[in-house]
N, C-alpha and C positions, 0 to 999 in steps of 0.2 A: 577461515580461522583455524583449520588441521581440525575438527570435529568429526567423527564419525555421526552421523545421526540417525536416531528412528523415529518415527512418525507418526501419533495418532489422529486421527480424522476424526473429528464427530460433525457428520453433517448438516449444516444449517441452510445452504443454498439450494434452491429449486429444482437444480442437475441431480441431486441424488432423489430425489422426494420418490420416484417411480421406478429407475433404473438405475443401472451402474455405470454412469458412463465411461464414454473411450477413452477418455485418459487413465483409466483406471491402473493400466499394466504401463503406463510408464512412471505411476505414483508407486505403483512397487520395484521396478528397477531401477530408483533415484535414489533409496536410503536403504542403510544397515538391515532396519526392521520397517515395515509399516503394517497397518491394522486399520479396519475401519471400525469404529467402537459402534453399534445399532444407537438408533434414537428409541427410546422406551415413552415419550413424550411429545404431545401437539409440541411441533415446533413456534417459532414468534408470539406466544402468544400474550394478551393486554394486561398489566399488571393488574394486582387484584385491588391496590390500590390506588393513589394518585400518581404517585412513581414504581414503579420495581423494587421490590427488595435484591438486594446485588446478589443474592444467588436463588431469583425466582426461574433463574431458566435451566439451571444446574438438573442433570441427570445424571442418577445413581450408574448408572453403564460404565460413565467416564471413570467414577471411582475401581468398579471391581476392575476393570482394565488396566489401572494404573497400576494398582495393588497388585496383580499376577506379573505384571511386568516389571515393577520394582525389585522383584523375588527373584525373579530371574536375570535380571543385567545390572550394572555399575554404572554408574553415571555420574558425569561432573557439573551439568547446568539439566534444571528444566526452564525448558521456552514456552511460553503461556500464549495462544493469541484469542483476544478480546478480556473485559473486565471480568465480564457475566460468570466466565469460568474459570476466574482467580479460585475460587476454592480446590483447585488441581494441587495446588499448594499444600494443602494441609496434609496430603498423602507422598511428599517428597520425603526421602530419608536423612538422615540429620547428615549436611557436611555437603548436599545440594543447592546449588547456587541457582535462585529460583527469580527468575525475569517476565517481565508481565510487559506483552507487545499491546497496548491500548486498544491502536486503529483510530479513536474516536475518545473525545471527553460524552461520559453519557449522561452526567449532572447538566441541568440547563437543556437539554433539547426540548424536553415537553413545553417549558416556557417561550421555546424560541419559535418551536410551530405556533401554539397559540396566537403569539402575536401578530404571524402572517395568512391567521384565519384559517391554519391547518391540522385538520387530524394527527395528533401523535401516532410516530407507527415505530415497528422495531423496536427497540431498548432504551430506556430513560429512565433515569436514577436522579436520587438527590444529592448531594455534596457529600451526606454522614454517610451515608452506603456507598458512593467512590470511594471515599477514605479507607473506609474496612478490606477493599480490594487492593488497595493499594499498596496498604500498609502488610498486606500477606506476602507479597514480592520482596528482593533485596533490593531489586533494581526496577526500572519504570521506562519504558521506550513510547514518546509520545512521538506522531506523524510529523508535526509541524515546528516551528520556535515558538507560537503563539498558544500553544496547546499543552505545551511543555513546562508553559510557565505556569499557567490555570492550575496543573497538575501540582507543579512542586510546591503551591500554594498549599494544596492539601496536605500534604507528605512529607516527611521528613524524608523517605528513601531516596536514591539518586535517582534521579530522572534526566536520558536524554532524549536530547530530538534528531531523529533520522527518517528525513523526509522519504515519499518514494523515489525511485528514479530507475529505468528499467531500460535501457538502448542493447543490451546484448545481441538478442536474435531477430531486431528491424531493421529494414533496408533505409539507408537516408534518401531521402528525394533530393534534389537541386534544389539550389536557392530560386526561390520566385525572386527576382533583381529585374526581369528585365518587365519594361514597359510597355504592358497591355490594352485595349482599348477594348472596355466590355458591353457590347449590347443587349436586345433581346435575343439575336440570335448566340449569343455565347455569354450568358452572363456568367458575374460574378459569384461563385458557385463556393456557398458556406456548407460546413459541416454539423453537423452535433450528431453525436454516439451514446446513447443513455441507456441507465437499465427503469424498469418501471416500479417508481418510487415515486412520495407525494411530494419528494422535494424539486426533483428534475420535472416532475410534469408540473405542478404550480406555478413554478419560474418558468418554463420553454413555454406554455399556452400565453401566459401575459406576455412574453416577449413575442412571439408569433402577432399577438392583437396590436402590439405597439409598433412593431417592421408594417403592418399590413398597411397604419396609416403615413407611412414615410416611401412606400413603395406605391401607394396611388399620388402622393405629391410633391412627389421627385422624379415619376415615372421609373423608378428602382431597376436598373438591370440586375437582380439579383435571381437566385435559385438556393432554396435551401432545404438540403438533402440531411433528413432522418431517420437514422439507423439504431438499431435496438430495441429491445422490448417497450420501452419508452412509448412508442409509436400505437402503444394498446391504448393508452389514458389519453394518446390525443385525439379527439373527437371532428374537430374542427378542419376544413377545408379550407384551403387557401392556393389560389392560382399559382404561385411562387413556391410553393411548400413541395413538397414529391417523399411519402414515406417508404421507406425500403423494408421494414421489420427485422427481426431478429437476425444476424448475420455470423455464420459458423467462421468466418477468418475476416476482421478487420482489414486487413491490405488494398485488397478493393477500395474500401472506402477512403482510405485515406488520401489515393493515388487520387480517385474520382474530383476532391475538392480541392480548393482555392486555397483556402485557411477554414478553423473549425472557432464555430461562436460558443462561448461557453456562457450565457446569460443568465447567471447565477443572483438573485438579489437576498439570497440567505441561502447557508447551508451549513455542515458540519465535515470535518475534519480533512481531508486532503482529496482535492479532485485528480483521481487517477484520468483521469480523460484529458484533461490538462498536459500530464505528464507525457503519456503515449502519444499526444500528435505532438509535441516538442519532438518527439525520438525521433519520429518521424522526418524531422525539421518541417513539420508544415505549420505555417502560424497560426499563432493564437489575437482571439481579438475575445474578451470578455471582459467581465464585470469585475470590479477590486474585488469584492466576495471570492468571485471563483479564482482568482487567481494569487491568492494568498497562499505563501509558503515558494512561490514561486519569481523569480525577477520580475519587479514590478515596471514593464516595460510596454507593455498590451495592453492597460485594463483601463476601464470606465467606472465613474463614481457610480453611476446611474443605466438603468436599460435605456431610455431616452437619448443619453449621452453616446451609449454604446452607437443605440441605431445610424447618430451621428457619422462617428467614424467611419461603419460600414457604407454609408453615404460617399462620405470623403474618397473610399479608397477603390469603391465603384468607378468614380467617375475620375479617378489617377490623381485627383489632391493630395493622396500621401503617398509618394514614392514607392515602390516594391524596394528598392534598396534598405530601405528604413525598415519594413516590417522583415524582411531576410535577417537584417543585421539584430533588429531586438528579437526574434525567433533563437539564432546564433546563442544570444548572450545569456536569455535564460534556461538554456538548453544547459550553458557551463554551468552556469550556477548553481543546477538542479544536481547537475552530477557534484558537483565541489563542497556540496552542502551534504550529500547524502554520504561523498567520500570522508567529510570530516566527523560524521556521526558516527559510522563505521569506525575508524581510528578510537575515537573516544570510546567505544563499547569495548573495544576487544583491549583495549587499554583496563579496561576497570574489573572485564571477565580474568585478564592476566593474574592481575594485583591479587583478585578474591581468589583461583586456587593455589595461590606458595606456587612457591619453587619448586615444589618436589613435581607436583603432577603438570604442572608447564612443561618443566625439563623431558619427562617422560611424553607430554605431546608434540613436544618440537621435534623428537627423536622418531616417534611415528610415525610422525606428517612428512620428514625429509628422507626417510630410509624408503630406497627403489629397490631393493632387492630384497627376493623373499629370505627369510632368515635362513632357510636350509643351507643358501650359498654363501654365508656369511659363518666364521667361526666370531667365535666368543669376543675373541681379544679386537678381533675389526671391528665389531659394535661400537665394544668400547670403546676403539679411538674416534672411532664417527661422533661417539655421544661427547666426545672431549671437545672434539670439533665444532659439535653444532651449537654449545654453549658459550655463547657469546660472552656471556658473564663469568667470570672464573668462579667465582661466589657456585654456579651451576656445576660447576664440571662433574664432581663426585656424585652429586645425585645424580645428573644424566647416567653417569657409569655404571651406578647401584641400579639404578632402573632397565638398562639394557640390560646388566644381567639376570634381571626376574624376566625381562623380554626371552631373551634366549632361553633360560632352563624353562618358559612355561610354551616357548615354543616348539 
């Protein structure tokens, strides 16, 4: 979108909890500025009371960080990610265009573990504390369409949906198309990649107990290979199971298997695991749950149902042509849906700063040469140039020349 950008971190994921890891020095040679803001506070921790108050997990660090950095730089959007730290907002300066990335609706989870008998964990708020986060943003970027709508239920602000979608730096495999014959000695070899969470281990244990009685009475040439932290919470041995744990470069895995099971029968907001073995092109065989947001071309009503198909496609009742080609199709979709969300954002970031500060970042984003080798007057015609709109031209022009005199 021709942004410059800098970057604060406040860490919430496990990787920082001890050390700093190795990505660290490529998170600073990727933006303008970056910082890691300290946690001053137990991270995840249980609300104090039945839900979260939406800023029960807010930390005072994040503000004085904002604030010293406000002081010091210009800015034309702040990008928010998660609810919990919508309050980043109230320390933007007036004339900030202030966007609040979801990830996740966090009204409704607690009701929705409860009902599959599980511990609330992570973040859960009520509908009136979404709204208060909500309504602190101009803008609303939800993961899914289905999430997006939940949201703009609450909120008058605009809210789009821009799902994940990530194929840049993965190799594609070949189509699985042609016709294999699987037995015990090479079976039909599924995936799952998880982090450990109460949602992925609730659903992957029942489903492992539900495969176990379809693989002693079908004789199942199957193998199903689990990778990820995931592999801590699962207890249970199973002849056909093989855990791998915690894995530093997914690629391995993904080459290793057939297709990846995603046996979701509850969950919340977009299954990136979903996403990355589509990139992959390896297929997907899950549950409608997990594959929402996604072409609905894989999925099963039911785990029962699922096991089914894994059945069918063991023993060649569904053609590899068939799952290549639905693999194929929501692979587009993923991208076509994430590419039309895109569009739409940078369409409505346009709209909100005028003309004046577009003009000046189109003139940015397109000028290759440092200004030393450029006079005055060639700016300007660059900037006359790059204004598509005539309506543009004179601000592009008034703008390279504070470009130039302040360079």
């Amino acid at each position: 979108m021709g942004f410059s950008v800098s970057f604060l971190l406040y860490p919430i994921d496990r990787d920082w909890a001890e050390e700093v890891p190795g990505n660290y020095r490529q998170l600073v040679e990727s933006f303008e500025y970056f910082a890691v803001v300290p946690n001053s506070r137990k991270l995840h921790q249980n609300a104090r009371g039945y839900h979260h108050a939406i800023d029960e997990w807010w930390d005072d660090t994040i503000a004085q960080q904002l604030i010293w950095l406000f002081q010091r730089k210009s800015f034309d959007v702040l990008f928010v990610n998660y609810t919990f730290l919508a309050k980043a907002f109230e320390y933007a300066p007036p004339g900030v265009i202030k966007i609040l990335d979801t990830h996740d609706v966090f009204s409704g989870r607690r009701e929705l573990f409860e009902k599959f008998g599980v511990a609330p964990e992570f973040f859960y708020t009520s509908t009136e504390w979404e709204k208060i986060a909500l309504d602190r943003a101009d803008a609303v970027i939800a993961i899914k369409q289905s999430e997006a709508a939940a949201l703009a239920a609450l909120t008058q602000r605009t809210v789009f949906s821009l799902p994940y979608w990530d194929d840049r730096s993965l190799e594609s495999r070949a189509d699985l198309d042609e016709l294999r014959v699987y037995d015990h000695d090479r079976p039909f070899r599924l995936g799952f990649l998880g982090a450990h969470n109460s949602i992925n281990i609730v659903n992957f244990r029942r489903f492992l107990s539900i495969l176990a009685r379809y693989v002693a009475l079908y004789n199942l040439p199957v193998e199903v290979i689990i990778a990820g932290n995931v592999c801590d919470g699962i207890a249970e041995d199973y002849p056909f199971a093989k855990r791998l744990g915690f894995l530093d470069d997914s690629a391995e895995f993904y080459r290793m298997v057939d297709a990846v099971v995603i046996p979701l029968e509850f969950s919340t907001g977009i299954k990136i695991k979903v996403a990355e073995a589509l990139a992959w092109n390896v297929p997907v065989l899950a549950t409608r749950d997990a594959f929402r947001a996604y072409h609905p071309t894989q999925h099963a009503p039911t785990l029962p149902a699922l096991c089914e198909i894994l059945v069918a496609f063991a023993y060649g009742e569904i053609p590899p042509d068939e799952l290549a080609w639905a693999t194929r199709q929501a692979g587009i979709a993923a991208a076509a849906a994430q590419e039309r969300g895109f569009a739409e954002l940078q369409g409505w970031i346009d709209t909100s700063l005028g003309p004046v500060v577009r003009a000046c970042r189109e003139l940015l984003s397109c000028l290759n040469q440092p200004l030393q080798e450029l006079g005055v007057d060639k700016v300007v015609e660059r900037a006359g140039a790059l204004s598509r709109d005539d309506a543009y031209r004179p601000l592009a022009g008034h703008c390279a020349h504070q470009i130039c005199q302040n360079g």
